[in-house]
Structure formats: structure tokens, C-alpha cells
PAMAR-168354 format. One record per residue (C-alpha): x, y, z. Coordinates in nm, 2 decimals, m for minus. Each point is the difference from the previous one (the first is absolute). Example, Ala and Ser with C-alpha at 12.3 -4.5 7.8 and 13.67 -1.06 7.14 Angstrom:
<pts>
1.23:m0.45:0.78 .
0.14:0.34:m0.07 .
</pts>
This chain:
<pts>
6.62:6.22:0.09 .
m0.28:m0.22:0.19 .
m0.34:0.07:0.03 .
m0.07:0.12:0.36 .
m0.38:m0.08:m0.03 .
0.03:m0.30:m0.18 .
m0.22:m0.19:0.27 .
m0.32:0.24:m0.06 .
m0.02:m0.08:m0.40 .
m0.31:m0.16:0.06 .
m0.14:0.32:0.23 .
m0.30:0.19:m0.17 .
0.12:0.37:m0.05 .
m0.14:0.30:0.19 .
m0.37:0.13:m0.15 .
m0.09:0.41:m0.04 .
m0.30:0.06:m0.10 .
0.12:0.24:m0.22 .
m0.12:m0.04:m0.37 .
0.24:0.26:m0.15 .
0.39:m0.08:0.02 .
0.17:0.11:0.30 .
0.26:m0.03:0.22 .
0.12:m0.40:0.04 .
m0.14:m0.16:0.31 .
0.25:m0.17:0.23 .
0.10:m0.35:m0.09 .
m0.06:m0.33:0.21 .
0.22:m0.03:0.27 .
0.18:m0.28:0.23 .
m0.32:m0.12:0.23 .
m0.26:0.12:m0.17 .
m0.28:m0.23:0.00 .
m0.15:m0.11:m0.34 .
m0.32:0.07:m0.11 .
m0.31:m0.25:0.05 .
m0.14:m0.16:m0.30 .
m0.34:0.07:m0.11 .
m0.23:m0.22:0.12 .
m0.16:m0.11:m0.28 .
0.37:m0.14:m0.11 .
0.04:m0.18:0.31 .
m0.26:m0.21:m0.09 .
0.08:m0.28:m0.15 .
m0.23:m0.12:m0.32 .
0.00:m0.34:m0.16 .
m0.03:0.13:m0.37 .
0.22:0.34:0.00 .
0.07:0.12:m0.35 .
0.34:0.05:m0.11 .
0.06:0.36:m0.10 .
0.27:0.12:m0.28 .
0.25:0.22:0.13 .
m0.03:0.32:m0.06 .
0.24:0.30:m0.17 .
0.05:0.27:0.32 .
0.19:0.20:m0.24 .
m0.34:0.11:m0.21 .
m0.16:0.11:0.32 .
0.24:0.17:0.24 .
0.39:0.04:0.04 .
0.22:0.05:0.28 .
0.27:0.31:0.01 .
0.37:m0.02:0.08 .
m0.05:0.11:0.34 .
m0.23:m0.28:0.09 .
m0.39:0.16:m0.06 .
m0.24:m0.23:m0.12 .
m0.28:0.16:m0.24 .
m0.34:m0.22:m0.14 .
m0.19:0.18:m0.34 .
m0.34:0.00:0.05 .
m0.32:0.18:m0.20 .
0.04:0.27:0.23 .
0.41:0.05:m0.02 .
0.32:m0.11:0.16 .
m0.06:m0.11:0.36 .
0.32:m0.04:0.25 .
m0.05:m0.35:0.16 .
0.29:0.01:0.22 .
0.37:0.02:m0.02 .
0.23:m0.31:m0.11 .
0.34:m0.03:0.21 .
0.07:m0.37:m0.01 .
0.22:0.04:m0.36 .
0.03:0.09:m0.30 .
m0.33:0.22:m0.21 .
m0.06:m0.35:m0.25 .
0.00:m0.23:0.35 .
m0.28:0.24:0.13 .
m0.20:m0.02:m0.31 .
0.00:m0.32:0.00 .
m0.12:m0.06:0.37 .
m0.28:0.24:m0.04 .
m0.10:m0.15:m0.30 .
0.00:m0.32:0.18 .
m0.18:0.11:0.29 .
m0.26:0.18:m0.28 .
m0.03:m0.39:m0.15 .
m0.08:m0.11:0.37 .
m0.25:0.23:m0.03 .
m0.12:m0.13:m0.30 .
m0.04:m0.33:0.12 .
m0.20:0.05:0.26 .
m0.28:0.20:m0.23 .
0.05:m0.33:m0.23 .
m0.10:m0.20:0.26 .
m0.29:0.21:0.07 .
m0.16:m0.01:m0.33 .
0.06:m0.37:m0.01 .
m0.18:m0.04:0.32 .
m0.30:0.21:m0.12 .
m0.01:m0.22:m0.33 .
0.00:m0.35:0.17 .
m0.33:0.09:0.16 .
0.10:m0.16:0.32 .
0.19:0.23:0.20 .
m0.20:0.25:0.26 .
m0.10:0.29:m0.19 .
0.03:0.21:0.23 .
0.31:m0.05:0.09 .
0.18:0.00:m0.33 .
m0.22:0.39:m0.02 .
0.17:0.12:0.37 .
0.36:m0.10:m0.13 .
m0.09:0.15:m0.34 .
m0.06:0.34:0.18 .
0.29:m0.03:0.17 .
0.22:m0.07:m0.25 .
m0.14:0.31:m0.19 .
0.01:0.19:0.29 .
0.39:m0.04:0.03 .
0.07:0.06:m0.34 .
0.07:0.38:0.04 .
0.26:m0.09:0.27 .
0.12:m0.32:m0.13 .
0.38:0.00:0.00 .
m0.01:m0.17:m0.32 .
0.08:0.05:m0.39 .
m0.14:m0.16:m0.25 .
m0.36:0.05:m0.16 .
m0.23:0.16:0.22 .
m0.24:0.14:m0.18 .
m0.09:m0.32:m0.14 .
0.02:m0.15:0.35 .
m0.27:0.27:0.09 .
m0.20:m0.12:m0.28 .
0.01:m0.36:0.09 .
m0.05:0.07:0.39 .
m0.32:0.23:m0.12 .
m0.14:m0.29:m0.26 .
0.04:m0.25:0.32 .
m0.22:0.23:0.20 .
m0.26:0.07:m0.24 .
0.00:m0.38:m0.10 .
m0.07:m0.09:0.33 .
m0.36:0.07:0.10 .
m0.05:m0.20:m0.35 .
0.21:m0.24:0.13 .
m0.17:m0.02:0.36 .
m0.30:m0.05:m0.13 .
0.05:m0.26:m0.27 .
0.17:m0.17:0.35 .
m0.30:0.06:0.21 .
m0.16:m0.19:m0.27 .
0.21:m0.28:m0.03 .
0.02:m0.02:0.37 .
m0.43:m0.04:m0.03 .
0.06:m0.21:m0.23 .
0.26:m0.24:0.18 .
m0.20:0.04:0.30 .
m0.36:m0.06:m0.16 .
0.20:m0.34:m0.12 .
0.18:m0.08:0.30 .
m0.36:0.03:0.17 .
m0.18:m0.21:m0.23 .
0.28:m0.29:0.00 .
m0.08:0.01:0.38 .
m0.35:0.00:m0.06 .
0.01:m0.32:m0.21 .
0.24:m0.19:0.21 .
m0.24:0.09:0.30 .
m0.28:m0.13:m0.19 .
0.18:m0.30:m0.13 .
0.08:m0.08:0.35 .
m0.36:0.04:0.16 .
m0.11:m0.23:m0.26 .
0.27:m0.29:0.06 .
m0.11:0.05:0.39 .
m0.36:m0.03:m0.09 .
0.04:m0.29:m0.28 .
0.32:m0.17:m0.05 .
0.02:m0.37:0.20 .
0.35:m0.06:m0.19 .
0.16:0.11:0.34 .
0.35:m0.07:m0.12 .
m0.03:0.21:m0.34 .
m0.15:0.29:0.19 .
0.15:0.03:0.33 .
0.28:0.04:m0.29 .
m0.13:0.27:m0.20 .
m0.14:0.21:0.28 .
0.40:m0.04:0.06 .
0.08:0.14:m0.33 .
m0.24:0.23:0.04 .
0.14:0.14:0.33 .
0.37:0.02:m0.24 .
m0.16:0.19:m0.24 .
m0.22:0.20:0.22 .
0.36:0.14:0.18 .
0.12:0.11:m0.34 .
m0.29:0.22:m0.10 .
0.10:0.41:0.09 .
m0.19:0.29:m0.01 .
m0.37:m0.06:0.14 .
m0.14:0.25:0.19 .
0.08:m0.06:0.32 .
m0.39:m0.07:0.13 .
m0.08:m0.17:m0.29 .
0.28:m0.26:0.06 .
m0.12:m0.04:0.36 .
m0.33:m0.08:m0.10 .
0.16:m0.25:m0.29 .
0.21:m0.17:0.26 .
m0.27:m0.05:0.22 .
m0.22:m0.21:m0.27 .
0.30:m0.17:m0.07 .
0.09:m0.05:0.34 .
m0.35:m0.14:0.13 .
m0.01:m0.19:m0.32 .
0.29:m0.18:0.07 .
m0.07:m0.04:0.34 .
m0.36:m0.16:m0.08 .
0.19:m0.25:m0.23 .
0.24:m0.11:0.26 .
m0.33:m0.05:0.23 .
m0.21:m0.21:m0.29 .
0.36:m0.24:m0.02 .
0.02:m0.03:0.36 .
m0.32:m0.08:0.06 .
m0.02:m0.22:m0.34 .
0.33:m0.20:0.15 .
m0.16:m0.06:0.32 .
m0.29:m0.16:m0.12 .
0.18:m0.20:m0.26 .
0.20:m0.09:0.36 .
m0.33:m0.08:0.17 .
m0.07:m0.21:m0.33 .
0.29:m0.16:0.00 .
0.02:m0.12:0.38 .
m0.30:m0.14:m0.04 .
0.11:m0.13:m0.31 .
0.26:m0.21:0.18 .
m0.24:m0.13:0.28 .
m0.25:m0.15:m0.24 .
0.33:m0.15:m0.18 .
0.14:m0.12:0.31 .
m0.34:m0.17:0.05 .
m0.01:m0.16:m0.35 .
0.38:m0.13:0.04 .
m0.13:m0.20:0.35 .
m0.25:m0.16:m0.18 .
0.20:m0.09:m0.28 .
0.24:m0.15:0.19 .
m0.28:m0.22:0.20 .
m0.10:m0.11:m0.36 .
0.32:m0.09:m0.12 .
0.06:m0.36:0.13 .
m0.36:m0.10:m0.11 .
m0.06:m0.32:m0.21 .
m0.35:0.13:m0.09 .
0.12:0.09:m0.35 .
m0.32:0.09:m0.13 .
m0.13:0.24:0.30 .
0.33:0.12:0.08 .
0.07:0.13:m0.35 .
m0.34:0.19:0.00 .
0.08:0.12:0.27 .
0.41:0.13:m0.09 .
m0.25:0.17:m0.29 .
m0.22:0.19:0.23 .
0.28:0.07:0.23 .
0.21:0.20:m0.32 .
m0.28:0.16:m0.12 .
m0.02:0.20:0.35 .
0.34:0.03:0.02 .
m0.05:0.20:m0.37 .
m0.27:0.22:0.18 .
0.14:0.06:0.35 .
0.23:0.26:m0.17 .
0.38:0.05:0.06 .
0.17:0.00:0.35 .
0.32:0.24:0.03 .
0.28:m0.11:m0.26 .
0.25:m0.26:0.19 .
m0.33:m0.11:0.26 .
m0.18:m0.07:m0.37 .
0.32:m0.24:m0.13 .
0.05:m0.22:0.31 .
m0.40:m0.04:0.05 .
m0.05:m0.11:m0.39 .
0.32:m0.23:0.05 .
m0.14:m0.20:0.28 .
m0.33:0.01:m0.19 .
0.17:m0.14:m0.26 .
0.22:m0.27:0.14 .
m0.32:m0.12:0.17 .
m0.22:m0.05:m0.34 .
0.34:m0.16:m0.14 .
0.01:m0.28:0.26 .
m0.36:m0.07:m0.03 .
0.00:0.03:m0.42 .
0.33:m0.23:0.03 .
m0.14:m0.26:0.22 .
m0.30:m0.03:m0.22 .
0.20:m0.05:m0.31 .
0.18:m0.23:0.14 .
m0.31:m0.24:0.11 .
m0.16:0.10:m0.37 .
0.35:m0.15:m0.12 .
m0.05:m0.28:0.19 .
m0.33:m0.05:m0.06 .
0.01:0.06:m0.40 .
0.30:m0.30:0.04 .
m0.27:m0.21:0.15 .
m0.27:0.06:m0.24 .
0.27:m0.04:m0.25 .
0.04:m0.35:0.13 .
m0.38:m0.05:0.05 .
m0.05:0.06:m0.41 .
0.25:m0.25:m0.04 .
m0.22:m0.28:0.19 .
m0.26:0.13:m0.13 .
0.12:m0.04:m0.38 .
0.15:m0.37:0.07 .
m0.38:m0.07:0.16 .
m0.18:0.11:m0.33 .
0.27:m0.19:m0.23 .
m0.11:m0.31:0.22 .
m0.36:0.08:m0.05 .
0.06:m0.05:m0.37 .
m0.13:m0.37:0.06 .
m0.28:0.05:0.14 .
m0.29:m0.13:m0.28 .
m0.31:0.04:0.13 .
m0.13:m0.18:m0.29 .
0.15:m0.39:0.06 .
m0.05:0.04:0.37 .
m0.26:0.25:0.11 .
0.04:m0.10:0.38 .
0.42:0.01:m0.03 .
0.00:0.32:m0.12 .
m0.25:0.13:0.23 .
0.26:m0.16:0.29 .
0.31:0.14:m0.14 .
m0.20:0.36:m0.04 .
m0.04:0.02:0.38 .
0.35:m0.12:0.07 .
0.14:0.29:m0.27 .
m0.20:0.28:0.16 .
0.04:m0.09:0.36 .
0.42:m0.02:m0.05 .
m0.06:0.34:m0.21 .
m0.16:0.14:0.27 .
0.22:m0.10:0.26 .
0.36:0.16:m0.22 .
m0.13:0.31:0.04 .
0.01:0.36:m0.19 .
0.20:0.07:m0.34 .
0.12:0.29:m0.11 .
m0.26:0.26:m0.09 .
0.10:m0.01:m0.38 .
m0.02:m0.39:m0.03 .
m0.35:0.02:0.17 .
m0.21:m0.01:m0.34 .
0.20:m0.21:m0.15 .
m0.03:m0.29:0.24 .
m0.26:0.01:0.14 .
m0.18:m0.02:m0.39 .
0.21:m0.31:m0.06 .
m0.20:m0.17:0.35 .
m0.35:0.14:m0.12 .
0.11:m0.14:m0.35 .
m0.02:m0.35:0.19 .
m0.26:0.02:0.25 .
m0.24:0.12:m0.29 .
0.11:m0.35:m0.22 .
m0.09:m0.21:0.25 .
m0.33:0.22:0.16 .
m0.12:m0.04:m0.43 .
0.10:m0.40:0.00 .
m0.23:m0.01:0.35 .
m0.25:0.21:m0.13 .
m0.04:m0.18:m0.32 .
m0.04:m0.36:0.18 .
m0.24:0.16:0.20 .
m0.28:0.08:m0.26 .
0.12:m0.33:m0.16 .
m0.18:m0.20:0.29 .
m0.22:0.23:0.15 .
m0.34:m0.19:0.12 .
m0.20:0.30:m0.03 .
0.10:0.04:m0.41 .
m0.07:m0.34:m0.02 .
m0.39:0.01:0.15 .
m0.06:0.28:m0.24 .
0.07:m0.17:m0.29 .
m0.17:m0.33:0.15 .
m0.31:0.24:0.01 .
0.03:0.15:m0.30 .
m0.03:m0.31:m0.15 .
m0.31:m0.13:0.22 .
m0.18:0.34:m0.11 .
0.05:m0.14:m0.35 .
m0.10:m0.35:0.03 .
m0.35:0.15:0.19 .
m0.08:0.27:m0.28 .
0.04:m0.32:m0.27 .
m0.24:m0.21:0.19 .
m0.20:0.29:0.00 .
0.00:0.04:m0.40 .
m0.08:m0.37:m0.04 .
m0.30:0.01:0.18 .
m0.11:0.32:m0.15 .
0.02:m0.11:m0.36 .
m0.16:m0.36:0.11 .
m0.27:0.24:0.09 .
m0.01:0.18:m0.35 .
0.14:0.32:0.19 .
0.27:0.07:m0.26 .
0.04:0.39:0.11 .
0.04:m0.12:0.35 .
0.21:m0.33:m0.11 .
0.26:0.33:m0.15 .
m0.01:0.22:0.28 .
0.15:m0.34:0.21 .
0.26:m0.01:m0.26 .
0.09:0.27:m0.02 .
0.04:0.06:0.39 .
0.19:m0.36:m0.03 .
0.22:0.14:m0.24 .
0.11:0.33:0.21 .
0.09:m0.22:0.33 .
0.21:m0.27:m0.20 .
0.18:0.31:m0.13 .
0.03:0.13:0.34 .
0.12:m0.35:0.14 .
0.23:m0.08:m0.27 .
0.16:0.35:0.09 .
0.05:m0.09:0.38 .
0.15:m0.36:m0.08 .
0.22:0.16:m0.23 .
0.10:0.25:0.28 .
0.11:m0.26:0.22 .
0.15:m0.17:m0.25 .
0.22:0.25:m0.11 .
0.16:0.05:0.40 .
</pts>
């Protein structure tokens, strides 16, 4: 025989609010709408607890005839009537719907031990819970239920304030992060001049700053604000730090410009020594002039360049040439000095004076050696010109008139101071006959030393 309510299984039973047994409620029938769940079920919760089922059978029963009773402290309580089968089926879906039940006071206490669910809340849905107990068409445990839903209540002013304080707490933190950030950010617009590396982290500030909950709302206001200007005042130091360094570098590129024009007017110039001082002086204010925007910079330093390299080239190239040519001038000069070697001053004073003028005027006329064969060369000529100035020099004092009278004087001093001693000692003056002597004596000395000078030349 088929069930003719078969569809309505699911339909809660009829509530009395009878505590004493009575007479069996109707059953669910076709249409009847089910009832709501609670609300606090129909929330959803990301950490619900699993609870055990439950035994209805140690809390209620359901007669034969379809009445549904829950035990409680204060009795036997008819919760409705059961039509939808058999007395076991109904016992079971009560005891389900008692497990429901369950649940959703689990959840509640898990809520109020996490700490971060609103306090208040998880209290209201408590009371609501407790408040439906007496009625509740369920049967399982509902004393304990009771004593749960009360401990949840009483727990909760504990609970709200221990959240009030963490919510301080968070906030007090939340408020001094923004604080700091604020700070660090009026000090990067007041200080920093590494514009890249700021402008970044008043960026990451800004990231961070959006992530931060819980400030009281005027106290963030006031916090965004100092951020706000700071960052603003940053952004105005850059700008204005970028235009100059704009300014700088336009004029930068004009004095540039200017040094490239005259480096380029220099650059076919033959005046090797000038125009070299002068490449110097010109790169020396090109170091201080500064740099010119990027791409102007490289094309004004190339043509700056390519003009000192065709200068610098040209004059190596003549200093090639040139070196060649003293190269080949100490050549001469070396096959002049080897046939100098036969120049003796001592057989023929007059010849060697002739060939002497004939070596130095052909020496002057070849021209400039290389710088390191200077020394060497030109000591070799002196080396020359001295033997014969020494061979002229000594034939000189050897028949110099002047030497010559000295002596020749010397000699007549000594013949008059003789004379003079003869006479004296005719005249019995022996002291003065001495004196002549020995005057005599002194100027033959001195005239034998001058002929022997002019002797020796």
C-alpha cells in the first residue's frame, strides 16, 4: 500500500504548546509550506564544527499513531505529530532536525571563541535560540542545549569586552602604522633628492596605506591629509628640481654648441703648439659647462671630438714627418763629426781652425736632430771646437809680446839692483851692498818665472 504523503517527509510536524501528552496534532499535508530556517543557520560560516549525531531515542519517542514527544527537566513535551511513516522514520527526522539544532549553537560558541566575530550578534542569536527551545519541534538534548545557549550569553559581555579591546588594540596599531607612514613621507618630501627611489616609496606607501582598517574615521582624515600634502610637496620639489636641471641643461647645450664652433675653426690649424693649448683649454670648459640633454650631449661631444681628431692627426702626421727628417739630419750630422776626426789642431793650427768653420757652418745649415740625440751630438762638436780653441789658446801665450816685455823687465830690474850693490860695497856700504842683493835676487826670481811662463805655451 503507497504512502499518500510521501512528498511531505521532509515537512516539520504541527507544534502544541502543550507540555503534557495529549491528543496528536494533525500531520503535514499536500501544500503545506515548510518551515523557514533559523537565521543563524542560514548563515553560512567558514569554520562550522562538525557535530556527532545524536541518539533521539534517549530523549523523546514517537507513538504508533504518529505523536511526537521530547523529555526535558520539566517532563514529556508533545512537539508535534509525525504522519509521513513509520514511528522509527519520525524519530529519526526529529532527531535530525534536533542535530540541526545543534549545529547552529556549535557554531555559536565557535564564533564567540575565535574573538572575531561581532559580539553582539553571536549574544541576539544566542537568545533566540534559547528562546525557541521550549517550542522547538525537536528531540534530542535540550537541556544541555539550554545550558550551552545560557553559557554563550553569559560568556559574551566577557567576550565583547575582551573584543572592544582587541578592536583598541587593532585600531591604536592601525593608527600608529598610519602615523609613521605619514611621517616617513613628510620627511622624504622635505629631504630626499633621490627622486626615483622616493617618488617610489611614497608609492608603496600609498599600497600599504590602502590596506590598513580600522582608524577612526577623523583620525584617518587627518592622516591622509599629511600624507596627501606630503606627497603633493614632493611631486612640487621634483618638478621644480627637473626644470631647473632643464634650464641647466639648455644652457648646457648652448655653451657646448659654442665650444664645438670653435673647435671646428681650430681644427685645420698648422699652429701645433698654440692650437693644442688651446684643444686643452677648450676640453677643460667643456668638463665644466655641465651636461646638455642625453642624445643633444652625444652628437655635440662627437663633433667635438672628430674636430680635436683631425687636428691631433694632422699634427702627428707633420711630427712623423718631421722626426723622419731629424732622423736624417743626425745622420749628417754623425758622418760630419766622423770626418772631423782629422782635424789636428796641433800640426796645422790655421787648417784646423779652417776646417772648424766649414764643420760648424754645414752643421748649422742640416738642421735639428731628434730631441734624444741632442746631448749626444752636440758634445761630440764641443769635444772639437774645445781641441782646437786649447791648441789656439796655448800658441797664443807662447808668443804673446806683452809676456815677453815682462820678463825683458824683470831682468833689467835685476841688472840695475846689481849695479847698485857694486857701487855700494866699493863704498864700504856692505848693509846697503845686501839690501841690493837681495832685491836683485827677488826680481830674477820673478823674471825667471815669467820666461818660464811663456816658455811653457
Amino acid at each position: 500500500m503507497s504512502d499518500p504523503n510521501a512528498q511531505d517527509r521532509t515537512a516539520a510536524p504541527t507544534r502544541t504548546d502543550s507540555t503534557r501528552p495529549g491528543p496528536a496534532a494533525p500531520g503535514p499535508h499536500a501544500g503545506e509550506t515548510h518551515p523557514k530556517p533559523h537565521p543563524v543557520a542560514a548563515q553560512s560560516h567558514p569554520h562550522t564544527p562538525t557535530v556527532p549525531e545524536s541518539d533521539p531515542s534517549r530523549f523523546g519517542r514517537v507513538d504508533e499513531d504518529g505523536t511526537a514527544w521530547v523529555f526535558t527537566s520539566e517532563g514529556e513535551r508533545c512537539i508535534g505529530s509525525w504522519q509521513a511513516g513509520d514511528a522509527a522514520e519520525g524519530l529519526a527526522h526529529f532527531g535530525r532536525r534536533y542535530d540541526d539544532l545543534a549545529t547552529e549553537v556549535a557554531v555559536l560558541e565557535t564564533r564567540l571563541a575565535s574573538g572575531t566575530a561581532d559580539v553582539k550578534k553571536t549574544r541576539a542569536a544566542a537568545e533566540a535560540l534559547a528562546e525557541s527551545l521550549p517550542t522547538a519541534a525537536v528531540i534530542g538534548d535540550l537541556d544541555a542545549l539550554a545550558t550551552r545557549l545560557q553559557a554563550i550569553i553569559e560568556h559574551s559581555e566577557q567576550a565583547a569586552a575582551q573584543a572592544k579591546i582587541e578592536k583598541e588594540k587593532r585600531r591604536a596599531e592601525a593608527t600608529a602604522r598610519k602615523e609613521a607612514l605619514a611621517a616617513e613621507a613628510e620627511t622624504i618630501a622635505a629631504e630626499s633628492t633621490q627622486w626615483k627611489a622616493a617618488g617610489d616609496r611614497l608609492r608603496e606607501i600609498l599600497e600599504e596605506w590602502k590596506t590598513i582598517r580600522g582608524v577612526d574615521r577623523k583620525v584617518d582624515d587627518v592622516l591622509w591629509r599629511r600624507y596627501s600634502k606630503a606627497r603633493e610637496a614632493f611631486n612640487r620639489r621634483r618638478g621644480a628640481h627637473f626644470a631647473e636641471l632643464d634650464r641647466e641643461r639648455a644652457a648646457a647645450k648652448a655653451r657646448k654648441e659654442d665650444l664645438v664652433a670653435r673647435a671646428e675653426a681650430l681644427q685645420d690649424s698648422t699652429d701645433w703648439g698654440a692650437t693644442a693649448a688651446a684643444f686643452r683649454d677648450l676640453l677643460a670648459e667643456w668638463k665644466a659647462a655641465g651636461r646638455a640633454p642625453r642624445e643633444a650631449d652625444d652628437q655635440l661631444w662627437k663633433r667635438f671630438k672628430a674636430a680635436q681628431d683631425v687636428f691631433f692627426a694632422a699634427r702627428n702626421a707633420a711630427n712623423a714627418e718631421r722626426e723622419a727628417e731629424f732622423e736624417e739630419n743626425a745622420r749628417l750630422k754623425e758622418a760630419l763629426l766622423e770626418s772631423a776626426a782629422s782635424i789636428d789642431p796641433s800640426a796645422d793650427l790655421e787648417a784646423a781652425r779652417t776646417q772648424l768653420r766649414e764643420l760648424q757652418d754645414r752643421w748649422e745649415a742640416i738642421g735639428k736632430v731628434p730631441r734624444d740625440r741632442i746631448h749626444d751630438l752636440e758634445g761630440r762638436l764641443r769635444a772639437i771646437e774645445k781641441r782646437v780653441r786649447e791648441a789656439a789658446d796655448s800658441q797664443w801665450r807662447r808668443t804673446d809680446p806683452e809676456a815677453l816685455a815682462r820678463a825683458a823687465q824683470f831682468r833689467e830690474r835685476v841688472h840695475q839692483f846689481e849695479e847698485q850693490a857694486a857701487k855700494a860695497r866699493a863704498a864700504g856700504r856692505a848693509k846697503e851692498a845686501e839690501q841690493a842683493l837681495a832685491q836683485a835676487a827677488q826680481w830674477r826670481e820673478w823674471a825667471e818665472a815669467a820666461e818660464g811662463a811663456v816658455s811653457e805655451r
